[in-house]
Structures are given as C-alpha cells and as structure tokens.
C-alpha positions in Angstrom: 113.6 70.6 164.2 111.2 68.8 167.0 111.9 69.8 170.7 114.1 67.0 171.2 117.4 67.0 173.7 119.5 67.5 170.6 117.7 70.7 169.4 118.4 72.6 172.5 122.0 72.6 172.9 122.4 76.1 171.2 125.2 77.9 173.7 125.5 81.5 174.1 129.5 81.4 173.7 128.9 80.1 169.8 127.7 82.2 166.6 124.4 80.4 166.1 123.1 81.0 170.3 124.2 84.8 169.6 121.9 85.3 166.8 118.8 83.3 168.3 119.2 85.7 171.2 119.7 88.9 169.1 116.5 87.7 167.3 114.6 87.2 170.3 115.5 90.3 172.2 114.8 92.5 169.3 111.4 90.4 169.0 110.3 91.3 172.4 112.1 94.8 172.3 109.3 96.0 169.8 106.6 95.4 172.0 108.4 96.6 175.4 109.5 99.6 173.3 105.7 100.3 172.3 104.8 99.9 176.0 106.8 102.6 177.5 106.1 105.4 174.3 102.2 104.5 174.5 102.6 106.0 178.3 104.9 109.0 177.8 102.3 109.7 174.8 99.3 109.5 177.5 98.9 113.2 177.9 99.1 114.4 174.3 97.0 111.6 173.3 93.9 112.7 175.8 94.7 116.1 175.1 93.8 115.4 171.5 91.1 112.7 171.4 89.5 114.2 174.7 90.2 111.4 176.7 90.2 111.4 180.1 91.7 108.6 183.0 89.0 106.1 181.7 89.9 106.9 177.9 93.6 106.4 178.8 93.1 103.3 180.7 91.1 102.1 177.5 94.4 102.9 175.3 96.5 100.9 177.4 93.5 97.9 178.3 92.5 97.0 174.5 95.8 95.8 174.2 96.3 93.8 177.2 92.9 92.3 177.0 93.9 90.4 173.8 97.0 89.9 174.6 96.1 88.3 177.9 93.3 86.4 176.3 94.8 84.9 173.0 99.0 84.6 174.6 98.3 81.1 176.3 96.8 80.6 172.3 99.6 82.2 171.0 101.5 79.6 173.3 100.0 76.7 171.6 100.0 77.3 168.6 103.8 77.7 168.5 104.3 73.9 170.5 102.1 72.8 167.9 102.9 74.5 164.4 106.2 75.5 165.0 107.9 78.5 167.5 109.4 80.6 164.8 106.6 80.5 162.4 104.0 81.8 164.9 107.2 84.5 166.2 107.1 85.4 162.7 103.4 85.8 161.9 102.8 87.8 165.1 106.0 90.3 164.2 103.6 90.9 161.0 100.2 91.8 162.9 102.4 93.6 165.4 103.5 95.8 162.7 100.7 95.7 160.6 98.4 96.9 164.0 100.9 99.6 164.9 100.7 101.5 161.9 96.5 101.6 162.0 97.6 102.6 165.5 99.1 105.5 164.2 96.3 106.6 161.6 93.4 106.3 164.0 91.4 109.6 163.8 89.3 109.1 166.7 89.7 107.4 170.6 87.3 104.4 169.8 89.3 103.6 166.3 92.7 103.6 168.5 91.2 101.4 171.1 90.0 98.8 168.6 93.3 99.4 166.6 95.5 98.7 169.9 92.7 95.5 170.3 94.2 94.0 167.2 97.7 94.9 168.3 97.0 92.6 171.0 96.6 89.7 169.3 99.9 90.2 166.9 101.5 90.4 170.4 99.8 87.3 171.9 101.3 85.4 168.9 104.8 87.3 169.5 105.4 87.4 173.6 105.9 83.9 174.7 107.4 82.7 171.1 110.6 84.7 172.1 111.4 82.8 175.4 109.7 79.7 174.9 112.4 79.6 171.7 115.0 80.4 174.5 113.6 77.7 176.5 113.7 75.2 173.8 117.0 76.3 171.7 119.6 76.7 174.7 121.2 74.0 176.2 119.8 73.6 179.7 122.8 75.2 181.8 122.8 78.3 179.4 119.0 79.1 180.1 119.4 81.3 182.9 121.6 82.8 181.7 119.8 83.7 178.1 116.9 84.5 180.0 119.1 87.2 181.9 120.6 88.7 178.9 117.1 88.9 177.4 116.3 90.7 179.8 119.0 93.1 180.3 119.1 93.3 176.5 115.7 94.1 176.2 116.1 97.0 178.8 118.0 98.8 176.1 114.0 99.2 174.7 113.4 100.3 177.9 116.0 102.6 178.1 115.3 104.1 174.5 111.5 103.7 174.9 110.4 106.9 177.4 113.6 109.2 175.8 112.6 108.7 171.7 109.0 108.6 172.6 108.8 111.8 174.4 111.2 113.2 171.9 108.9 112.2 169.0 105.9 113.2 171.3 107.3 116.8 171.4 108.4 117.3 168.4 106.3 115.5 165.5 103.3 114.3 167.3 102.2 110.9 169.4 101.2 109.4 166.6 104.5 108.6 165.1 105.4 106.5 168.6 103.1 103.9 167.0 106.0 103.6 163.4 108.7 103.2 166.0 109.0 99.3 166.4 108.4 98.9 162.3 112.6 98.9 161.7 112.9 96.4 164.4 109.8 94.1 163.7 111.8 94.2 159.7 114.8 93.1 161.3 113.5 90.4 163.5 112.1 88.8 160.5 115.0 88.6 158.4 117.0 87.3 161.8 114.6 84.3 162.6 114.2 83.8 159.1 117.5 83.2 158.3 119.2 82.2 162.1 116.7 80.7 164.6 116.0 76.8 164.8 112.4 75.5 164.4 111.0 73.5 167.6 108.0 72.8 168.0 106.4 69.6 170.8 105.6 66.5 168.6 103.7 65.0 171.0 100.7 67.7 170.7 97.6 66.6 168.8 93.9 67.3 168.6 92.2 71.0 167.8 93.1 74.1 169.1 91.0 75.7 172.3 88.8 78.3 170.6 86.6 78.0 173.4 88.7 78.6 176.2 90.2 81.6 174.6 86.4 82.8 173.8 85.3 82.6 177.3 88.8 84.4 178.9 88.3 86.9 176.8 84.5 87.6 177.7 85.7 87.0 181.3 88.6 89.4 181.5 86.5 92.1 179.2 83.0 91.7 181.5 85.4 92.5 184.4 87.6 95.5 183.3 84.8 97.1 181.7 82.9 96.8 185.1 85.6 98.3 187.4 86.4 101.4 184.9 82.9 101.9 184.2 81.8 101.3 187.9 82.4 105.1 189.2 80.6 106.8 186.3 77.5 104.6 185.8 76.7 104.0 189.5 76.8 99.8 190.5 73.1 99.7 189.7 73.8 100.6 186.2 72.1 98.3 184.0 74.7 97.6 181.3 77.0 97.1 184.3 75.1 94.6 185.8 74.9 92.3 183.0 78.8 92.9 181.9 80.2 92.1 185.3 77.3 88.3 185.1 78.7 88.0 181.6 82.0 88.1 183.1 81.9 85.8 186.0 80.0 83.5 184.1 82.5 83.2 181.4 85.1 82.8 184.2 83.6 80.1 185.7 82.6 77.9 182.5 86.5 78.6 181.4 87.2 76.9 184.5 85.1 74.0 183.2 85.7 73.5 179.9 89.4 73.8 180.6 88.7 70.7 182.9 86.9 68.7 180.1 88.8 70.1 176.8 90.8 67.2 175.7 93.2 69.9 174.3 93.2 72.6 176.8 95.1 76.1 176.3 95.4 76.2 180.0 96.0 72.2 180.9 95.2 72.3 184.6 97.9 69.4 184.6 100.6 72.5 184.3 99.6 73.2 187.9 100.8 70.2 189.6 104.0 71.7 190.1 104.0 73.5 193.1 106.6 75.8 192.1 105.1 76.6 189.1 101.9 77.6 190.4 103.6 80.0 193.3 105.9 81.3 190.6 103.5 82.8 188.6 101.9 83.9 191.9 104.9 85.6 192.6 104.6 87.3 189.1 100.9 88.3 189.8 101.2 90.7 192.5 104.8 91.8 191.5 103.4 92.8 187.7 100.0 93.8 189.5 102.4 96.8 190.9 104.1 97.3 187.9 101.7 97.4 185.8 100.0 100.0 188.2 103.4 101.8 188.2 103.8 102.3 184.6 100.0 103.8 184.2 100.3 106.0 186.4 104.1 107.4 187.0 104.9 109.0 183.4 101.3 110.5 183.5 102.0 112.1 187.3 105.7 113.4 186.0 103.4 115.3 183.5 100.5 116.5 185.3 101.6 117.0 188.7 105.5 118.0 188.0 105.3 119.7 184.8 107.4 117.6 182.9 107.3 117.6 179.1 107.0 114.6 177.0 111.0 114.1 176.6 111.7 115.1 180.3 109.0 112.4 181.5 110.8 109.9 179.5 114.3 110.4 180.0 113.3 110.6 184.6 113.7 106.8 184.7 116.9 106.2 182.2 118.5 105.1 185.2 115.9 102.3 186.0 116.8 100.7 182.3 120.8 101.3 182.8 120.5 99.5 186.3 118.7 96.9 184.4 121.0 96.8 181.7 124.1 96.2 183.8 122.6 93.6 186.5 119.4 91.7 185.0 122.0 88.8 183.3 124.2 88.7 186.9 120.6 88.5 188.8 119.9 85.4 186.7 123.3 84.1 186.8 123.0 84.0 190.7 120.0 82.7 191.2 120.8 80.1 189.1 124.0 79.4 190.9 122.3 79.8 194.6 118.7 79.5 194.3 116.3 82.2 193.2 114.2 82.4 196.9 116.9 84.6 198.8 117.5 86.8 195.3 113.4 87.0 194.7 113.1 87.4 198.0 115.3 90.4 198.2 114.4 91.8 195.3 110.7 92.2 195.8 111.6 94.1 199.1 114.0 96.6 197.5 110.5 97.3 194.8 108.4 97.5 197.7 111.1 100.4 199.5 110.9 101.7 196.3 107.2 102.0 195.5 106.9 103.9 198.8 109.4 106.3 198.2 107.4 107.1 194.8 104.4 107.8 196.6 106.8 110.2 198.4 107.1 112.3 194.4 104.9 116.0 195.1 104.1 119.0 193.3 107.7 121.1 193.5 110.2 118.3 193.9 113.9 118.2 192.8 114.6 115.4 190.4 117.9 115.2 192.2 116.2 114.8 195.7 113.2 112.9 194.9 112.7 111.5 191.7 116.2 110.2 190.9 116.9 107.8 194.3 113.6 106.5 193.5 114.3 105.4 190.1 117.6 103.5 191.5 115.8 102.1 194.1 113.2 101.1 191.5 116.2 99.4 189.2 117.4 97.9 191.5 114.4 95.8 192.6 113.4 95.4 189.0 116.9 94.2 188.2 117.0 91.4 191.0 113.5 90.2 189.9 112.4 89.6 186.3 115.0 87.3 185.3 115.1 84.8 188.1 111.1 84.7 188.3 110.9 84.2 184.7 113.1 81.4 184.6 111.9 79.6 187.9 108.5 79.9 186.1 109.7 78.3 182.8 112.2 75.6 184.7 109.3 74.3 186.8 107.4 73.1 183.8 107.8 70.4 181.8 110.5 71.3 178.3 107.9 70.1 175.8 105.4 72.3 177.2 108.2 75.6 177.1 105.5 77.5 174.9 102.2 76.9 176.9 104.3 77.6 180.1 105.8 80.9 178.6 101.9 81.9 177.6 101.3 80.9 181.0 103.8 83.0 182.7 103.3 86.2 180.1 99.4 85.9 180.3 99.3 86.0 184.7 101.6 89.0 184.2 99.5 90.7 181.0 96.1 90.0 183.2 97.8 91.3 186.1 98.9 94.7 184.5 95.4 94.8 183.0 93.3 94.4 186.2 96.1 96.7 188.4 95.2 99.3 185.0 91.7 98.9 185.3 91.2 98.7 189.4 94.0 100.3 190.7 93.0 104.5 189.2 89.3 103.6 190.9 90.7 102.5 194.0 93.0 105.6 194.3 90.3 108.1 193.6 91.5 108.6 189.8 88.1 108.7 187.5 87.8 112.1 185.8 86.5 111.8 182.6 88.2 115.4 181.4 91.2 115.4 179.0 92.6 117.9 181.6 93.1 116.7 185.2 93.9 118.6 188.2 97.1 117.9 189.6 96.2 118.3 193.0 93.6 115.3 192.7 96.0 113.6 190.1 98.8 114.0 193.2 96.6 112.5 195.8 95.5 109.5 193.8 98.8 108.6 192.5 100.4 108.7 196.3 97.2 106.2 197.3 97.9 104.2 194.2 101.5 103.7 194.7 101.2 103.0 198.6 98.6 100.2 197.2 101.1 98.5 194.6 103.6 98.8 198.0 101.3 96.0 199.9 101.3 94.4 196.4 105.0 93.9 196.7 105.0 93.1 199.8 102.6 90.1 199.8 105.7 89.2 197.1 108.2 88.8 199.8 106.1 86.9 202.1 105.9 84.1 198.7 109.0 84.4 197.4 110.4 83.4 200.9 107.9 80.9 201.9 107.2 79.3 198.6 110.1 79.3 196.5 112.4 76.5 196.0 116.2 77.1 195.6 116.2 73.5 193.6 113.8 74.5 191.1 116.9 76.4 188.7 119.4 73.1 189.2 120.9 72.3 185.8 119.2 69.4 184.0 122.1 68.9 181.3 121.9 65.5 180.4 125.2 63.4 181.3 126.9 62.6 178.1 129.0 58.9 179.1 126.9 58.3 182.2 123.5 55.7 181.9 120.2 58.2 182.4 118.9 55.4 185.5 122.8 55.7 187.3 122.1 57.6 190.5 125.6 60.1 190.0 126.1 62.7 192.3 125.8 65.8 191.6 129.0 67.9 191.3 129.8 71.4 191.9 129.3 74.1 189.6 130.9 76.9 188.6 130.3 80.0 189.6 128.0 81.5 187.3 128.2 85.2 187.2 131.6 84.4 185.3 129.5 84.3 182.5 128.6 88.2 182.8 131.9 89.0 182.9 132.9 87.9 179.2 134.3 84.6 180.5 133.6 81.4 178.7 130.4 79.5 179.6 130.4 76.8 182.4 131.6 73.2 181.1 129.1 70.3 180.7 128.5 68.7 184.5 127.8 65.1 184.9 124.8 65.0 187.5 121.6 63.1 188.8 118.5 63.9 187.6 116.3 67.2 188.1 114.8 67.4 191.0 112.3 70.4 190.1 109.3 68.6 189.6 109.6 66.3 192.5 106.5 68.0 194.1 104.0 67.5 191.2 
C-alpha cells in the first residue's frame, strides 16, 4: 500500500485500527520496557562488572548513541522500503541484541552489546508512529498517538516493578530476555494485521554519510564530557575526540546541505512549528533523560531501596500516565496543544524541584510519593500532544523522516543530559560503590539543573506553539479540494477516551499548519 489519502483512513473504533495500534504499542513497549529495567538494574550491574558513574553512563550511552545516530536512517529507510518491513527487521536485531545483552561477561562486551541494540532500535522507534501517522485517518491521529502513549505506559508501569523483581531475585541479566515475548508477538501482529506504506515519491541512495559523521559527532562529544573529569581537558586522546567530534558536526551540516538524498532534509525545517516542536522536545527529554539516570540509582544509594522497592516508587507516574496521556492528546487536539504544553511543562518543572527535595531518611509517603504525582502529571499533559504537534507540522509523505526526526532530538537529548548532566552535578566516581552523601548532593544539583531545563520549556511552548498546527486535515468527501468551505465545529474530543464512538467525518478548508513554511 503507498502512502496515499486512501491508505490512511484506518479508525480506532474498527477491528483493523485496533490491531495496528496493539502492534505498535507492543512494538515500542519492548524498547520503553528495556529502558526502565536497564536503570533499576544500574546498581547490581556496577556492583558486578565494577562499574562506576562513568561505566553506568556507558551502559545507558552505547545505546542511545546508535539509536540517535542511525533513527533518522531507520526513518528513511521505512518511507523508502516500506514501514512494516523495517518495524519488522529492527523487532529482530532488537531481540537478537538483547539476548548478547544478557550473556555479556564483562562491562566493555555489554557496552558494545547495548551499541548494537541501538541500531535494532533505530530501525524500530519511529516505524511505530510514523505507521500511526500514515495508517490513521487524519482526525484519529491524535488520538492514536494518545493511546500509544498511555498504552505504552503500561511498559512503564511493569518496567521498574518486574525488573527490580528479576534484579532481586535471579540476577540483572535476565532484564535483558524480558522484551523477547513481546518482540515475538509484535511480529506475528504486523505480519499478519498492519498495512504497508511506504512514500513513492522517494528515490536516489540512502545517506550513509550523514549517518557516518552524526555518529562520529555525537560519540567525539559524549566521550569528551564523561571522560573530561578523569583525564584532565589537556588529555591528549581528549583533545583529538572532542576535534573529531566538532569536525564531524560541522561537515554533517554540509553534506546534509549538498546530499541530494539527505537523512536530515534541511527542507523539513521550514516549518516553523516543526522546528520549535522538537525544540520543545529537546530540553523537555534533556530533563528526562537526566531524571531517569539518575532517580532509580539515588532511591538505591542514597535511600536504601532494593531493586523491586526502586521500581515499584514511581508506579504512580505510569498509572497517571495510563489514565490521562489519550485525554491530554484528545484536548490538545480539540483546543490547541500551546496552553496544554504550556501547562504541562510547568507542572514537570514543580516537579523536578520537589525531587531535588528526596534526602537520606525520607518517608515514601511524605516525599517520594507527591513527587511521583507531580511527576505524572506533567509527563501525562506532555508527551502526547508534543509528539503529535511534531509529526502534524511535517509534511504526511515524509511521517517516517519526521518521526526519526522527532525520536532522534529526544534520543540525543537523553544522551547528552546522560553524558553532561552527572559531570555538571559533581557525579564522576569511578568506584562500583558510591557514597551516598556525595551521590545525594549531586543528584539534588542535577535535578535543580533539569528544573531550568523545563522551564526554558514553558517559555517555548507558550511563545512558539501554534494552537492551528493539530486542526484536522480530513479531506472533504462531496466538496471540490480548491472550494474555500468553512470550517465547522468539532466535536469535543475527549469523548473518545470515554468509550464513545469516534468524531464523524467534518467537511472543512484546507490545513493551515504549514502556512509558515
């Protein structure tokens, strides 16, 4: 099936939108689900292998270098070759990856183990929404995107409980053979379920260069920072990684310029709203990313948590997810996403302060717990309207370079907030036991940091965002594309979270979300 207007009229209501979401949330699930066990299994994993904050930062780093590298590749390949079939191939490395993961004897083999578990998800990641994108009828996006993400939660609500569980009881390593059942079943459901779509109108090679030259960039750089405290800046080795890294930065920039087939077409950019969208997701995922390095670990350390205590702290986060991420996507579509982004990214920046506020002897009840709400909350009223401002801003046939687009700024984002953000606080001890005092002290620095981070969030989600860029594009059935019709009224759209069938076809005039390009 090409990406044509009559392949992406799939609606959630019927049989065939149900299983084209199940398949996709599952998709992403395994990868969100290895996220969140990979953290709670920090501790036992340094304990082991003798790593210390740098060796844990490199667990966590190999994989989101490649996947930040190769996702706008991953991207591509799917608009050109087909969105399912490159789903379905990186569901196989994925799987493949995690279980040399979890047979890795030593902390280098892990690290170059979790490398190729990068690449498996650079092929996965943006093939689950950028099939969204390109399956769903256009006034049932939003509202997919939402239940993807409040579906997916259920990973993250799982995720930190069975992996500290497992962690406990037979060992970090099995974490790694967790996502195997769902990776099976994700295969058999696309196989059998989704839609192929790929954009016909792509042609010419694939960017090997560009993704060469990210990749040397974003690796020059992170090995820089981590290395930085420990080798002194005048450290040889240092020196030429961080040239090697700028270098390759700056000829990405120009070969992305001249590449008649670009993985990053700087043409992508002309939207306005696109660009400040996945802004918006850089300093918001910055934080996270920085949040989810750190917290589990200083539950651990600095509270005396075990593995399974760690993990099941933030269950509320993923219930308040659960429940509100498909309503939070439902009203921005139905008001404009700058007053719910807007909102949102001041609830996570509330709530990164009162996590800087988590010490050595507090109640979870007192401290921990109104933090995690606070934390849903915000996360809740974010993800799914940014994620599908970013993908409604771009252009349809380019869904999959837009979704790389939009997953790589967060993936680099999480990697740079990994790498910088431990450094910055104070956090470099190269022991596989740290003291929790200095543990503590950096993490109250470090969350205090991805506070401002948020808050520079607010100032561009409420100065920068456009409530027009979510209006329905659904093609008018009996009306000429050139007749100027008005626009009619919609219907509320947070019926749809209640059960209630989906909103009726509207007849309306064209989109107006790339009128600033």
């Amino acid at each position: 099936m090409s990406d044509t207007a009559a392949s992406a009229n799939l609606r959630i209501a019927d049989g065939s939108g149900k299983w084209v979401l199940a398949a996709t949330v599952a998709g992403s699930a395994s990868a969100f689900l290895l996220a969140t066990v990979v953290n709670v299994a920090l501790p036992a994993i340094g304990s082991e292998l003798g790593a210390g904050i740098a060796g844990r930062q490199w667990i966590v780093i190999g994989y989101l270098l490649t996947l930040s590298a190769a996702i706008l590749v991953g991207g591509s390949l799917g608009d050109r070759l087909g969105r399912r079939r490159v789903y379905i191939v990186g569901l196989v490395w994925f799987a493949a990856a995690s279980v040399l993961c979890a047979i890795a004897p030593t902390l280098p083999l892990l690290i170059a183990a979790r490398v190729a578990q990068g690449i498996g998800g650079a092929l996965l990641t943006p093939g689950s929404l950028a099939i969204l994108q390109s399956s769903f009828a256009p006034a049932d996006r939003a509202r997919a995107i939402g239940a993807w993400s409040a579906l997916g939660s259920i990973a993250q609500l799982i995720g930190p409980v069975l992996g500290g569980v497992v962690v406990d009881t037979a060992g970090w390593r099995t974490v790694f053979l967790l996502p195997l059942p769902l990776c099976a079943f994700v295969i058999w459901a696309a196989l059998a379920h989704v839609p192929e779509t790929r954009d016909d109108t792509v042609s010419g090679r694939l960017d090997i260069p560009g993704a060469g030259l990210s990749m040397i960039a974003l690796a020059g750089v992170t090995y820089a920072v981590i290395e930085a405290p420990n080798r002194g800046l005048t450290d040889p080795l240092l020196l030429v990684t961080v040239a090697a890294g700028i270098t390759a930065a700056i000829a990405f920039v120009v070969v992305e310029e001249r590449e008649a087939n670009p993985m990053l077409p700087p043409s992508i950019f002309a939207s306005r709203q696109f660009t400040w969208a996945n802004a918006l997701c850089f300093v918001v995922y910055a934080a996270l990313g920085g949040v989810s390095f750190l917290l589990v670990q200083h539950l651990q350390i600095v509270l005396g948590y075990s593995g399974t205590q760690a993990g099941a702290a933030f269950v509320p986060v993923s219930l308040i997810m659960f429940a509100l991420s498909e309503r939070s996507g439902a009203l921005a579509q139905r008001i404009g996403p700058r007053r719910p982004l807007t909102a949102a990214a001041i609830v996570l920046t509330i709530a990164m302060l009162l996590l800087g506020m988590i010490d050595q002897g507090d109640a979870y009840l007192t401290s921990v717990f109104p933090a995690a709400v606070v934390f849903g909350l915000g996360l809740a009223g974010l993800v799914a309207p940014v994620t599908a401002t970013t993908l409604a801003a771009a252009d349809q046939r380019h869904s999959g370079v837009a979704s790389g687009v939009n997953n790589a700024v967060s993936r680099v984002a999480q990697l740079l907030a990994t790498a910088a953000l431990p450094v910055v606080a104070g956090l470099t001890s190269d022991s596989g036991d740290i003291s929790p005092a200095v543990f503590s002290a950096g993490f109250t620095r470090a969350m205090f940091i991805t506070a401002a981070l948020t808050a520079v969030g607010v100032v561009i989600a409420w100065t920068r965002i456009s409530d027009d860029v979510l209006a329905d594009d659904t093609p008018a059935v009996d009306v000429p594309p050139d007749r100027d019709a008005e626009r009619q009224p919609r219907e509320p759209l947070d019926k749809w979270c209640c059960g209630l069938e989906s909103a009726p076809e509207r007849v309306h005039a064209g989109h107006p979300r790339h009128r600033d390009a």
